[in-house]
C-alpha positions as CSV (number, residue, x, y, z in Angstrom):
1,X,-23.6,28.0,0.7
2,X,-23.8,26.0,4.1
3,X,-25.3,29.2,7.0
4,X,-22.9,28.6,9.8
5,X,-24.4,29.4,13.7
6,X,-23.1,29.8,16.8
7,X,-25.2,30.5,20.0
8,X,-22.2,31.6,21.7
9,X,-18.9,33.0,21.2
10,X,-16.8,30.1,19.4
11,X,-13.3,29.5,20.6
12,X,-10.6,29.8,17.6
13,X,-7.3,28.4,18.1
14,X,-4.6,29.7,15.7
15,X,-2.3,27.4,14.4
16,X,0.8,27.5,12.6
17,X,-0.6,27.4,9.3
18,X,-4.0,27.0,9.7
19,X,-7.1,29.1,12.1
20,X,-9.4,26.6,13.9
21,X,-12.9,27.0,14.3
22,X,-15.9,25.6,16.4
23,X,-19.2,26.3,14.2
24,X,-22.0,25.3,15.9
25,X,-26.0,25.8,14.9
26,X,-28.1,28.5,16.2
27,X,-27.1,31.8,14.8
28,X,-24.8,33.4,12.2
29,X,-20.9,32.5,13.9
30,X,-19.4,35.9,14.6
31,X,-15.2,35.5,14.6
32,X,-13.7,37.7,16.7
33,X,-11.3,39.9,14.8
34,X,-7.5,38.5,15.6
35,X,-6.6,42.6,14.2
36,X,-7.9,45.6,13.1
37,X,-9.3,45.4,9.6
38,X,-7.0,45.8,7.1
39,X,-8.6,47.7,3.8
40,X,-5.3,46.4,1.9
41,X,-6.3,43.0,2.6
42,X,-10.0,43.2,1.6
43,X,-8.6,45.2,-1.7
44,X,-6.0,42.4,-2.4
45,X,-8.5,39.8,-2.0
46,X,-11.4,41.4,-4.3
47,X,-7.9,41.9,-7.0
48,X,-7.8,37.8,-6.3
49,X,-11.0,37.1,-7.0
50,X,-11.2,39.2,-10.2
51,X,-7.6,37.5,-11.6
52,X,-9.2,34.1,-10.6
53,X,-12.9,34.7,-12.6
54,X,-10.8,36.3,-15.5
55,X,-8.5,33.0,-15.8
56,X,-11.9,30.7,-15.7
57,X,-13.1,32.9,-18.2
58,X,-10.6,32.3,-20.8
59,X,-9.8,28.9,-19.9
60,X,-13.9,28.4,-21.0
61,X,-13.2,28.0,-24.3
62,X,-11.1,25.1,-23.5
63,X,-14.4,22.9,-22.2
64,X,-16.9,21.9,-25.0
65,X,-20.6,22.0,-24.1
66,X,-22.3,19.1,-26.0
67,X,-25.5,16.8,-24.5
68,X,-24.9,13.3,-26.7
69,X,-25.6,10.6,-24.5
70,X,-25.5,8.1,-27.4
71,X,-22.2,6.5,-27.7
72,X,-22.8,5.8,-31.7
73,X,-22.6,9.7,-32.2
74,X,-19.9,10.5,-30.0
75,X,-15.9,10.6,-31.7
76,X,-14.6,6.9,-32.2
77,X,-10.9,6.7,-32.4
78,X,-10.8,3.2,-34.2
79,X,-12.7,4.9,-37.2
80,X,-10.9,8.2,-37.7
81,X,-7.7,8.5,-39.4
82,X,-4.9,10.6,-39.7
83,X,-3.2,11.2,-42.6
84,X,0.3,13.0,-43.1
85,X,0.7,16.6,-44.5
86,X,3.0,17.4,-47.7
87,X,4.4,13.9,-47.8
88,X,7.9,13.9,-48.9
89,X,10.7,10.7,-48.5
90,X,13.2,12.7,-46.0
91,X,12.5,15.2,-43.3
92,X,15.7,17.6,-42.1
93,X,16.0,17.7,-38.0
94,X,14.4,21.3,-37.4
95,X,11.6,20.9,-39.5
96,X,8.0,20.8,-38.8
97,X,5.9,18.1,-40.0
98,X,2.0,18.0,-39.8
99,X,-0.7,15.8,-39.7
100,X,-4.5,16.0,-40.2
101,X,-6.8,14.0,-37.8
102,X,-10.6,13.9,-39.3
103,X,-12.4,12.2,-36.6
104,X,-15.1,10.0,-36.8
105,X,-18.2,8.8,-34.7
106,X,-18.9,5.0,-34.2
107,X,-21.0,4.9,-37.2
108,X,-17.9,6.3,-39.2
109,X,-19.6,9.3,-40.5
110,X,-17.5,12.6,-40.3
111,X,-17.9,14.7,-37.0
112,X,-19.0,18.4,-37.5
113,X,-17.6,19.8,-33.8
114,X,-14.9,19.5,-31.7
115,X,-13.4,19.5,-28.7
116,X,-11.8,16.3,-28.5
117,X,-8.9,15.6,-25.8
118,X,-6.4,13.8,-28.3
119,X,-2.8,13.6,-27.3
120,X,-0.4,13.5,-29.8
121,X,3.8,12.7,-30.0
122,X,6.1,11.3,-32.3
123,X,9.0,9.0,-30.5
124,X,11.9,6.7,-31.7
125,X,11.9,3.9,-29.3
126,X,15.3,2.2,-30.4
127,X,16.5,5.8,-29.5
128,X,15.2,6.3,-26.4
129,X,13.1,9.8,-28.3
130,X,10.3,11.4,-27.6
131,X,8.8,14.6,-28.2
132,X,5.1,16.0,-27.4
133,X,3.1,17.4,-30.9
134,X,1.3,20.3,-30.7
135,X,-2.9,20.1,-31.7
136,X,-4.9,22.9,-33.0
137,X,-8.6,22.0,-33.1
138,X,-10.6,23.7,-36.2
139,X,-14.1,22.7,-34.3
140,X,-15.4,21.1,-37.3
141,X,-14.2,17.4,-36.4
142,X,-10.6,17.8,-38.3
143,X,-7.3,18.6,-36.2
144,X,-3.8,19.3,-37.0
145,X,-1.0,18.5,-35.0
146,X,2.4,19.8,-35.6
147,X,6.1,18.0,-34.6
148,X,9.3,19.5,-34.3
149,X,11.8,17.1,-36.0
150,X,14.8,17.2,-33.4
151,X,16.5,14.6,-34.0
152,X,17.6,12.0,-37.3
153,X,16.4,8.7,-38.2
154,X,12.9,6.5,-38.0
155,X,10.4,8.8,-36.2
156,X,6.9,7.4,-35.7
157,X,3.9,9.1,-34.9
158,X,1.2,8.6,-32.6
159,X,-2.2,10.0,-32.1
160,X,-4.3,9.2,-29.3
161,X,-8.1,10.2,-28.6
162,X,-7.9,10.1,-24.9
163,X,-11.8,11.5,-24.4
164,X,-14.6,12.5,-27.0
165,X,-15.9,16.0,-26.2
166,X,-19.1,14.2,-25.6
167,X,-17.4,12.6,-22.6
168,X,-15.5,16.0,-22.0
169,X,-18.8,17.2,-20.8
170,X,-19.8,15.1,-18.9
171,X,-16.6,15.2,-17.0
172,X,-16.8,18.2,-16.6
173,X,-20.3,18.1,-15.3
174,X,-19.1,15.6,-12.4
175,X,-15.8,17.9,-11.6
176,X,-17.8,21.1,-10.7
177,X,-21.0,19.7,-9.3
178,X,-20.4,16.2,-8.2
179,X,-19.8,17.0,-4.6
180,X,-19.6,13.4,-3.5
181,X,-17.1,11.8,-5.4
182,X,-14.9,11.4,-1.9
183,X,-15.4,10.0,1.7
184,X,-13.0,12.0,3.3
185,X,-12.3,10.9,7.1
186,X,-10.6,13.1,9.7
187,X,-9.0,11.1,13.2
188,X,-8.5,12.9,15.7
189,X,-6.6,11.8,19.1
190,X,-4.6,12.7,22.1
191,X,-2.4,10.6,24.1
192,X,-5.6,8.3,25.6
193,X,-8.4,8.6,23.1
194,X,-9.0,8.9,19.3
195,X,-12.4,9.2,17.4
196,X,-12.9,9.3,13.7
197,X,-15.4,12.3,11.7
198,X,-16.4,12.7,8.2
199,X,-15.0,15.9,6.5
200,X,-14.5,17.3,2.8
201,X,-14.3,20.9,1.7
202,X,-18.0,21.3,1.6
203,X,-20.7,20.0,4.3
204,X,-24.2,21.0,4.5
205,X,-25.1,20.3,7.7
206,X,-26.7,21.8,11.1
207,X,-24.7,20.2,13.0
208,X,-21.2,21.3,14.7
209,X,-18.3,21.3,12.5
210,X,-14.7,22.2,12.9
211,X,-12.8,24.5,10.3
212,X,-9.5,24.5,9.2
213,X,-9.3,27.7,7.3
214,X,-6.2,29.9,5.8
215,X,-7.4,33.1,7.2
216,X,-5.3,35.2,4.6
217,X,-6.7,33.3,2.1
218,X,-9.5,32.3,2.7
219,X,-9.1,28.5,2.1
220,X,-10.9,25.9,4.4
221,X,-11.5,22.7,4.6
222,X,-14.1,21.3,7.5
223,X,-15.0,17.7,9.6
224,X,-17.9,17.2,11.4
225,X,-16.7,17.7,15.2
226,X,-16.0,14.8,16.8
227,X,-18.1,14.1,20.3
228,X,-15.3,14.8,23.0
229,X,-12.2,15.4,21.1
230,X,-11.2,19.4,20.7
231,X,-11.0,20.4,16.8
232,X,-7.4,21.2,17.5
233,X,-6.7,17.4,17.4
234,X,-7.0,16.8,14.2
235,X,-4.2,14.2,14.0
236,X,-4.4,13.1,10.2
237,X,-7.1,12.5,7.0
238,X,-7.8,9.6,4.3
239,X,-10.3,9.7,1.3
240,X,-12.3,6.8,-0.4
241,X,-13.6,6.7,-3.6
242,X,-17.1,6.5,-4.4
243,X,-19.6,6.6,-7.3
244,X,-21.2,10.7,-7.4
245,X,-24.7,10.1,-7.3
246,X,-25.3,13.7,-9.5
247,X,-24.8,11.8,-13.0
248,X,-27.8,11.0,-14.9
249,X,-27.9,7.1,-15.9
250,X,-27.3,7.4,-19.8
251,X,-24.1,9.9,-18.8
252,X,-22.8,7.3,-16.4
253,X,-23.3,4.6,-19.6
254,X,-21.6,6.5,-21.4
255,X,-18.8,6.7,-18.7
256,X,-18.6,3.2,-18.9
257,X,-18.4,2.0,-22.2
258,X,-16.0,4.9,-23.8
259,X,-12.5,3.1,-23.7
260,X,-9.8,5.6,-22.7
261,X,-7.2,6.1,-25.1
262,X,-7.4,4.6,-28.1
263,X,-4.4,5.0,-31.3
264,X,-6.0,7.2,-34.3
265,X,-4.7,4.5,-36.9
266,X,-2.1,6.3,-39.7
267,X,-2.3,6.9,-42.8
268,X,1.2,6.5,-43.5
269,X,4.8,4.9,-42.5
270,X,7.0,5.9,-40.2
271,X,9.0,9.2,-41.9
272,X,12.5,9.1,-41.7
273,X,14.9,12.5,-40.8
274,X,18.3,13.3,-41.7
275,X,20.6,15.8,-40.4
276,X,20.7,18.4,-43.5
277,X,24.1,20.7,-44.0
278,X,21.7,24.0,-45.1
279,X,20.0,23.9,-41.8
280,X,21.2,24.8,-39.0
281,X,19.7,24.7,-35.7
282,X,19.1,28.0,-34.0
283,X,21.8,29.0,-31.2
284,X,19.6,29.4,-27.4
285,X,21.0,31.6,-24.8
286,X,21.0,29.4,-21.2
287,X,18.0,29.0,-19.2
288,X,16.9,31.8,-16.8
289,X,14.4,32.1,-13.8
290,X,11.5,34.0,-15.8
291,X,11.4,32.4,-19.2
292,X,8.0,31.4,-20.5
293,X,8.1,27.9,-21.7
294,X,6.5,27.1,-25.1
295,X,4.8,23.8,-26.6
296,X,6.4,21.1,-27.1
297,X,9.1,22.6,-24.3
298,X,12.2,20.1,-25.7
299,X,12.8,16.3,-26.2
300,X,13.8,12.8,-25.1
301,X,17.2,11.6,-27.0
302,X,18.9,8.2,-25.1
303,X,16.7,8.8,-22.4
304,X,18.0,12.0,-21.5
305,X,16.0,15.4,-21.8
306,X,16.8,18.7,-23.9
307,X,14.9,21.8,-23.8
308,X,14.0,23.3,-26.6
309,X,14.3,27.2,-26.1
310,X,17.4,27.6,-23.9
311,X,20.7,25.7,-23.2
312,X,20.9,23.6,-19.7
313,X,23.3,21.3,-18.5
314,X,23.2,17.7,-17.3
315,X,24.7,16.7,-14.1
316,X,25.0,12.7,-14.3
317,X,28.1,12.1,-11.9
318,X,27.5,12.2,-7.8
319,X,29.8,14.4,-7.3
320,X,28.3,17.4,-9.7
321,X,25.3,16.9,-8.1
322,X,26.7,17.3,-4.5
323,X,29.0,20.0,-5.7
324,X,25.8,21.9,-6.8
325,X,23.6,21.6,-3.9
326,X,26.1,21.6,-1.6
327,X,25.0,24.3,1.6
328,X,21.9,24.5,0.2
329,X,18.3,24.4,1.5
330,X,16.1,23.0,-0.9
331,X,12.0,22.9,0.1
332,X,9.7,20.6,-1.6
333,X,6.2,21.2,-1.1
334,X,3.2,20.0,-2.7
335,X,1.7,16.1,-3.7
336,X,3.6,12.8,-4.1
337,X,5.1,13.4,-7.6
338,X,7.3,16.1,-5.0
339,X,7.6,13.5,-2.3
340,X,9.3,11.2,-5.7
341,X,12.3,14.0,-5.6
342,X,13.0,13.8,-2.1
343,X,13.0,9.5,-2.4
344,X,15.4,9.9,-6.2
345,X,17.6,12.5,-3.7
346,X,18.2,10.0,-1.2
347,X,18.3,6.9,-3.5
348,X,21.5,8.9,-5.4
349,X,23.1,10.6,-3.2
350,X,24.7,8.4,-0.5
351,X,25.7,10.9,2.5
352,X,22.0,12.1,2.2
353,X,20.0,10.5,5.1
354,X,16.3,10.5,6.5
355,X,16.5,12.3,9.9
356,X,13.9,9.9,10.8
357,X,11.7,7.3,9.5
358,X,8.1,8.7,8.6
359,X,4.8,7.4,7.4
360,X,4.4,7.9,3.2
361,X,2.3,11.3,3.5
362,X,4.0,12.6,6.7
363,X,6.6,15.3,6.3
364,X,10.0,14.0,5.4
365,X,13.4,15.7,6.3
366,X,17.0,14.4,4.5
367,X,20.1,16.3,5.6
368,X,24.1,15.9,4.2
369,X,26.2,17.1,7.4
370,X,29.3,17.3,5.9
371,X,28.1,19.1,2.8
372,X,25.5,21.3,4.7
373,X,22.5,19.7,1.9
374,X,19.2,19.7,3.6
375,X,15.9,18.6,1.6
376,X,12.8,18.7,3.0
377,X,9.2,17.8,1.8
378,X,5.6,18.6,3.0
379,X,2.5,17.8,1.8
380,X,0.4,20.3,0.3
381,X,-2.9,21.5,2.1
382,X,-6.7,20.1,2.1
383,X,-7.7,18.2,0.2
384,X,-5.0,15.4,0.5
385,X,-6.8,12.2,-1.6
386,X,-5.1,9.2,-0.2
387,X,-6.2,5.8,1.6
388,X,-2.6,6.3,3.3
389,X,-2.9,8.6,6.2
390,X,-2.2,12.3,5.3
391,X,-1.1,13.9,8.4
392,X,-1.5,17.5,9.9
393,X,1.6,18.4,11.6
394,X,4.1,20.2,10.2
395,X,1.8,23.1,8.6
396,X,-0.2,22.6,5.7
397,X,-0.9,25.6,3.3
398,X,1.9,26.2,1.1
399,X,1.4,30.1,1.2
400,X,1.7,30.3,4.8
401,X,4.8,28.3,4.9
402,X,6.1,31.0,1.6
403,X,5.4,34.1,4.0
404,X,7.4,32.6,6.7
405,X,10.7,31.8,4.8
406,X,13.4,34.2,4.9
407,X,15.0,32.7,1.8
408,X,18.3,33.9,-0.2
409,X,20.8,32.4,-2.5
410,X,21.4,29.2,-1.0
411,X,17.3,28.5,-0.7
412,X,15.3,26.5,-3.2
413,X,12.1,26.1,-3.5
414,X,9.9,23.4,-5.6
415,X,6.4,23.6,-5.7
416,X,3.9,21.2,-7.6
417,X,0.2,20.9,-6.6
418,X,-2.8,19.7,-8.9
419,X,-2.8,15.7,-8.8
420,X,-5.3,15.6,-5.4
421,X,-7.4,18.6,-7.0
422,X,-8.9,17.3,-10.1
423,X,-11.4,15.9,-8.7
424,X,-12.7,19.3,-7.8
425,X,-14.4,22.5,-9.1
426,X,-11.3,24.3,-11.1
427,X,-11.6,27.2,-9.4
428,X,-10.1,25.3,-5.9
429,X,-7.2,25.1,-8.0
430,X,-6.7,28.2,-9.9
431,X,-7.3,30.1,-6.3
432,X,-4.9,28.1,-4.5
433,X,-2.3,28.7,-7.5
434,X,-3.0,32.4,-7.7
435,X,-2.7,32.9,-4.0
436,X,0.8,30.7,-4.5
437,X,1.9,33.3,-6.7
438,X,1.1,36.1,-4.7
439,X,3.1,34.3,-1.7
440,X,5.9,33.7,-4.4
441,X,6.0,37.7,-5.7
442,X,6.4,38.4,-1.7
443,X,9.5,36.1,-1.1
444,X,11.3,37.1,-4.3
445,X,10.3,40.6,-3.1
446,X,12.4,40.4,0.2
447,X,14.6,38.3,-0.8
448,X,15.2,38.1,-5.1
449,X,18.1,35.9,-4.5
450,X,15.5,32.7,-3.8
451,X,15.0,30.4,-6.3
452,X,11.1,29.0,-6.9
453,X,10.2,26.6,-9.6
454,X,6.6,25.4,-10.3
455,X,6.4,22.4,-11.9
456,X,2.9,21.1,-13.7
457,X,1.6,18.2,-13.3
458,X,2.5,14.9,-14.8
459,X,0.3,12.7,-17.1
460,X,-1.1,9.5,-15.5
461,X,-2.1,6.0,-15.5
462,X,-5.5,5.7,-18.1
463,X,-6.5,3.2,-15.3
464,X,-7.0,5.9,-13.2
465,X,-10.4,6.5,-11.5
466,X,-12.1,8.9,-14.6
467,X,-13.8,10.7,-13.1
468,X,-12.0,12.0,-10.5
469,X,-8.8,11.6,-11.9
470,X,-8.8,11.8,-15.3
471,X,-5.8,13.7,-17.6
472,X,-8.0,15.7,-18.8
473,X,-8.8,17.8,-15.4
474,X,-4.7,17.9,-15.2
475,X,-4.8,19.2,-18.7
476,X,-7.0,22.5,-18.0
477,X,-5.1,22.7,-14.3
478,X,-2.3,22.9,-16.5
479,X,-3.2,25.6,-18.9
480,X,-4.3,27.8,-15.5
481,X,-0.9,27.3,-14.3
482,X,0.6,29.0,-17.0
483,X,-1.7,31.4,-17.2
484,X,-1.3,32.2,-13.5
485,X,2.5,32.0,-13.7
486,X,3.1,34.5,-16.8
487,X,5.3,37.2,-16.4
488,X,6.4,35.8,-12.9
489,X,10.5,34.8,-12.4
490,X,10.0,31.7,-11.2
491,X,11.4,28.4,-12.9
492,X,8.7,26.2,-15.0
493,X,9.1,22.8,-15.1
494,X,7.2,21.2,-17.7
495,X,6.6,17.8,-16.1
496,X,3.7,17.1,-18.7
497,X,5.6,17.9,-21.2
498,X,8.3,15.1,-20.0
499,X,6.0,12.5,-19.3
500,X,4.2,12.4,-22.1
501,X,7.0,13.1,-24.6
502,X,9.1,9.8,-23.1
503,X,6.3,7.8,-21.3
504,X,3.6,8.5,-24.1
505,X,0.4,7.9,-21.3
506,X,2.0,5.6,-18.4
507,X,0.3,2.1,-19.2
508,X,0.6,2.5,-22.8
509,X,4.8,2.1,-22.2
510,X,5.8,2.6,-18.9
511,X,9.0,4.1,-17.7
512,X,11.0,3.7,-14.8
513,X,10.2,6.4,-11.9
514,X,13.4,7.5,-11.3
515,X,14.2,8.1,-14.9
516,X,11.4,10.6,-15.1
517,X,12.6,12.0,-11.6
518,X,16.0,12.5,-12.8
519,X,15.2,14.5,-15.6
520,X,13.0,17.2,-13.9
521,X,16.2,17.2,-10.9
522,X,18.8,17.4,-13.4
523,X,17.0,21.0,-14.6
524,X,16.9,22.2,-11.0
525,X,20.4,21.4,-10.6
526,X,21.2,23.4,-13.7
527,X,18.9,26.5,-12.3
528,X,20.9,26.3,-9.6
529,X,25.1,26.3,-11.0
530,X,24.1,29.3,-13.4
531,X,22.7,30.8,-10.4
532,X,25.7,30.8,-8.6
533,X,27.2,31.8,-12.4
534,X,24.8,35.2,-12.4
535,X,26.3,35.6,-8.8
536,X,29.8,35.6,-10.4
537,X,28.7,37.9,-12.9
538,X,26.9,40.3,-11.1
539,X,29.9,40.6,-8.1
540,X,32.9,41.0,-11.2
């Protein structure tokens, strides 16, 4: 950890969302206290820290730990094979159909671990159908992966081995100790001058630095001070991409020649399913802020998205979907995937306009006078990892901005963060989630009328830079969100789920943006009539 100095008392500027620090060398930099200490706060933040190591403990079981460096011995999905489970000629819609997957290595000799990041989904492209499997790994090199049947005719299947557990590792390896995977650049300006200053969320240095800390949470992110500019001008930052120098040569080899995504050939045909008079699908009760959302979470039919566990509506006209948000406030906070809903809101909904035209990353406002709609969308906090400017105004840290809202009925709020932290060590992420929720149980708190959904990240291009911003890291943040979430009334949006069930892995059969964006919307819309139905209810 870096020793921060000051030879003299530091000035500290407290902004809206964010404390601002000079740390300069010399000796150990003593804040002044902005209150009287609060033992609450110092027990709340040692309960934080233990729910945080106790989530990175289970999620551990999750990350295999194999040295193989040798891509002949590592899983190859072009020689493995998956074969189908109790063949028979006709499948009912309800029933679950298995398959084995016995992976392979290059050689084509069985593989005695696992670990393996496969994806799995079976999908009727003629039908617009799509649903996510479910894999249980028996660490001995076989897999099973189970599909729900919902819906009749052709059904293929398709099994992808995304990364070998052999590349897992070393993944993982460059997520929590690669601390250079980023050239982050802060610009700071006023209205005659502007300078430029390296930052990231870690610098070892002696010299003077600037930090941008969530006091309550203790969250910061830091830039070398620039030479005449005041900290407090932090105007905007951008990232870069680079090669981490803390891989070993044969692990960066291996990097290189593993090909992302390759299709575990079948065994077997397509299977066809019928509807079957004997079986009835199971009656679901609507969809209600709280519910836990299981694996797969529902299905693509004619490009349009039903949930599995509970019953929820679909809003295709304008009209139902100004009727439902009409006088409502709806906040979007969190990475560009949020920014998306803001863009399908104004694409669809005429009378919704821009209140101004902004940069990509700056904060965006869209308001509907006549109906009283407003949607708004901020950026998440540091790290933002964009070449596009990420700017500061506004406020940053989405817990700050939580603790500040009165909400009540006619507020919704939509947060989605993850996309711009895989590249880093997972507890960033599973601490920033875990304060979210905290922030989240103090808004529904004083005010249980709000409505908060957290949705998970989506699944995305194979293309994508590996390691920094492979699916796998999305994956585990994923399986910490849930885990941070459970128990807490708040709306889940399964956005994986979604993407993956229609899209498959975008590259492989790419779907249009604001097909995917109108799904997710379509289920906060719903959230949001049976509120105003549990309003009814509870007033009668």
């Amino acid at each position: 950890m870096t020793r921060v100095e000051s030879p003299i008392a530091a000035p500290v500027v407290e902004n809206d969302s964010y404390i601002i620090s000079i740390l300069q060398p010399g000796k150990w930099f003593d804040r002044p206290p902005l209150l009287p200490p609060n033992p609450r706060l110092h027990d709340t933040a040692r309960a934080i820290k233990a729910e945080v190591n106790e989530i990175l403990q289970a999620l551990k079981r999750h990350i295999p730990a194999v040295n193989q460096t040798q891509l002949e011995l590592t899983s190859s999905g072009a020689h493995s094979l998956v074969t189908l489970m109790n063949p028979k000629e006709n499948y009912c819609v309800g029933e679950i159909v298995s398959v084995r997957v016995e992976m392979n290595d290059f050689r084509g000799k069985p593989k005695t671990y696992g670990g393996d990041f496969i994806l799995a989904r079976i999908h009727s492209p003629e039908l617009k159908a799509g649903a996510a499997g479910v894999l249980e790994d028996f660490n001995n090199g076989t897999y099973r992966v189970n599909f729900t049947l919902f819906w009749p005719g052709s059904v293929k299947v398709s099994v992808l081995l995304i990364h070998s557990s052999e590349v897992l590792s070393t993944l993982w390896q460059a997520k929590e100790y690669c601390n250079d995977k980023f050239i982050f650049t802060g610009t700071f300006r006023n209205s005659t001058l502007q300078e430029t200053s390296r930052c990231d969320i870690h610098l070892s240095t002696n010299e003077t630095v600037c930090e941008f800390k969530d006091e309550r949470n203790q969250e910061s992110f830091f830039c070398f001070k620039p030479k005449t500019l005041p900290c407090e001008t932090l105007h905007c930052t951008s990232s870069n991409n680079r090669k981490p120098s803390c891989l070993a040569e044969a692990e960066i080899q291996i990097l290189e020649r593993f090909k992302v995504g390759v299709t575990i050939q079948n065994e077997f045909q397509d299977i066809t399913v019928v509807t079957c008079k004997d079986r009835v699908p199971q009656a679901v009760g609507n969809c209600e802020m709280g519910m836990s959302s299981p694996t797969p979470s529902g299905f693509f039919h004619s490009g349009r998205w039903s949930s599995s566990y509970c019953r929820m509506s679909s809003f295709q006209s304008v009209s139902d979907m100004n009727q439902c948000l009409q006088g409502k406030q709806v906040y979007l906070r969190g990475d560009s995937t949020m920014r998306q809903w803001i863009e399908y809101s104004t694409y669809k909904l005429n009378d919704l306009k821009y209140t101004s035209k902004t940069e990509p990353q700056a904060p965006k406002l869209a308001i509907d006078k006549r109906r009283n709609i407003t949607i708004s969308w901020k950026m998440h906090g540091f790290p933002c990892v964009s070449n596009a400017p990420c700017f500061i105004s506004g406020g940053i840290y989405i817990v700050r901005e939580l603790d500040r809202l009165a909400g009540g009925e006619n507020t919704v709020v939509v947060i989605s963060i993850g996309q711009h932290l895989r590249p880093f060590p997972l507890k960033l992420y599973v601490t920033r989630m875990v304060n979210i929720k905290h922030a989240v149980a103090r808004l529904l708190q004083r005010s249980p009328l709000t409505r908060v959904f957290v949705k998970s990240e989506n699944t995305r291009e194979l293309n994508s830079y590996m390691i920094q911003m492979n699916n796998w890291h999305g994956h585990l943040q994923n399986l910490a969100l849930k885990e941070v979430f459970r128990g807490v009334k708040v709306g889940f949006i399964d956005a994986w789920d979604m993407t993956y069930g229609l899209n498959g892995v975008p590259g492989h059969n790419k779907v249009p943006l604001y097909e995917i964006s109108n799904v997710k919307y379509n289920r906060i819309l719903f959230y949001r009539m049976h509120q105003i139905q549990d309003s009814v209810s509870d007033s009668a």
